[in-house]
C-alpha positions as a Markdown table, in Angstrom:
| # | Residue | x | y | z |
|---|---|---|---|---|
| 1 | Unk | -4.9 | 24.6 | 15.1 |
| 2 | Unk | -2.1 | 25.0 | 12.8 |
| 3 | Unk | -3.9 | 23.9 | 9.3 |
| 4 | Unk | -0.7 | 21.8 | 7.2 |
| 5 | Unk | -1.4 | 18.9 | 5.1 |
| 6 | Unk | -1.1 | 15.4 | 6.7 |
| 7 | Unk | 1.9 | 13.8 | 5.5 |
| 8 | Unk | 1.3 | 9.9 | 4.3 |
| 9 | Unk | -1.4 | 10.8 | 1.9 |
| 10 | Unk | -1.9 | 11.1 | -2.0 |
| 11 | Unk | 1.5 | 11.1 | -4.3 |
| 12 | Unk | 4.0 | 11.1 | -1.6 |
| 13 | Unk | 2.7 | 8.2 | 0.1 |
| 14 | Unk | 2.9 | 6.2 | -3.0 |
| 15 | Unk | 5.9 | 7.2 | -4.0 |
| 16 | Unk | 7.2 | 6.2 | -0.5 |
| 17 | Unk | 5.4 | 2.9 | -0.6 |
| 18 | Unk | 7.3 | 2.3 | -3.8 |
| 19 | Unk | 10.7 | 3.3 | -3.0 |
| 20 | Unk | 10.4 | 1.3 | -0.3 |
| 21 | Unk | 9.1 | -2.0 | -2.1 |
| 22 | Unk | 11.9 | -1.5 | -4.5 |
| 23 | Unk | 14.5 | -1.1 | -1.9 |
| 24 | Unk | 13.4 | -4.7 | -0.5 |
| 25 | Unk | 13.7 | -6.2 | -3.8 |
| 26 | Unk | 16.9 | -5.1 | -4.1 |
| 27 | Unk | 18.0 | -6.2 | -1.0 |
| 28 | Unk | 16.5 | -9.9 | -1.3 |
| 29 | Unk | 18.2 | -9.7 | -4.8 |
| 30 | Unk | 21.6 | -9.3 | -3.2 |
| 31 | Unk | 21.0 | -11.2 | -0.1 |
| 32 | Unk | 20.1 | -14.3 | -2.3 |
| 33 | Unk | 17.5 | -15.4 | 0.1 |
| 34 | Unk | 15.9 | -18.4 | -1.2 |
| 35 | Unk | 12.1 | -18.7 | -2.2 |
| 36 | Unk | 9.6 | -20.1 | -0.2 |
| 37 | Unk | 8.3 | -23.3 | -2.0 |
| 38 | Unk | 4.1 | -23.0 | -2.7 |
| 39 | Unk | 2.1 | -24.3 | -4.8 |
| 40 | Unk | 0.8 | -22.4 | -7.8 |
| 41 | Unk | -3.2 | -22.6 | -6.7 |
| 42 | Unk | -2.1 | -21.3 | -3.0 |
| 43 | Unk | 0.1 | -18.3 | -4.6 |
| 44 | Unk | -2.8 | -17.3 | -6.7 |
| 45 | Unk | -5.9 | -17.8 | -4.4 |
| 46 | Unk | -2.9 | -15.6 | -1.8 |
| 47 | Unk | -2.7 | -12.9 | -4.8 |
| 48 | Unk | -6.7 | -12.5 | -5.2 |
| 49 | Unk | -7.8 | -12.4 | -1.9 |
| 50 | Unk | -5.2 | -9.6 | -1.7 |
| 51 | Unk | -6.6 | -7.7 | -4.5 |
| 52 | Unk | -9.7 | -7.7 | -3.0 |
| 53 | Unk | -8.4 | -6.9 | 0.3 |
| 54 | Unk | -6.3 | -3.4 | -1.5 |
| 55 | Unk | -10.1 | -2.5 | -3.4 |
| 56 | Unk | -12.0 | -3.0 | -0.1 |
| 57 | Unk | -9.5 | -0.6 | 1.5 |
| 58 | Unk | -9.5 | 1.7 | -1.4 |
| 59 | Unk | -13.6 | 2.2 | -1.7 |
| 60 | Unk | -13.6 | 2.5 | 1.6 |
| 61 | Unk | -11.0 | 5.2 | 1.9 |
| 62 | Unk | -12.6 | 7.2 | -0.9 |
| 63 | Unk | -15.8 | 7.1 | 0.0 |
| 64 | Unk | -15.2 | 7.8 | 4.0 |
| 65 | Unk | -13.1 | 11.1 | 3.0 |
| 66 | Unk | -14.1 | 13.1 | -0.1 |
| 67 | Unk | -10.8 | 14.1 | -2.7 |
| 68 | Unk | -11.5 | 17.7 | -1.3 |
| 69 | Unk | -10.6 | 16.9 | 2.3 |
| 70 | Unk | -8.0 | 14.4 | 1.7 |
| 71 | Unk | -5.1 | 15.2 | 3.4 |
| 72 | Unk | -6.3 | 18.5 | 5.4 |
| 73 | Unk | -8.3 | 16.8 | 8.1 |
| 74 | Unk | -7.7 | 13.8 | 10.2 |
| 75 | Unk | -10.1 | 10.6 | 10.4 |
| 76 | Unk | -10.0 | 8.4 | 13.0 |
């Protein structure tokens, strides 16, 4: 088995993940779509149950595959 890092892990990931959330911005910027109308609790109950959500994932992630192994073998 050929032995090449796994692409969509560590830097270049992120910097994907960024790239692309800037490009939407951009986009919904010079679209002009309109905003959704929500309340202020419901936006911020939304944003912390997502923060949690990312953690979970992340401690998960990091302690399922050590920093040594990341991005030379495949979990699944």
């Amino acid at each position: 088995m050929d032995r090449k890092r796994l692409f969509g892990s560590g830097p270049t990931c992120f910097l994907v993940g960024v790239i692309v959330v800037l490009i939407i911005y951009y986009l919904e910027l010079f679209l002009k779509i309109p905003k959704i109308p929500i309340s202020n609790y419901l936006s911020n109950m939304i944003f912390i149950i997502m923060i949690i959500l990312t953690l979970m994932v992340m401690i998960w992630g990091f302690a399922s595959l050590p920093l040594k192994k990341r991005g030379k073998e495949l979990i699944t």
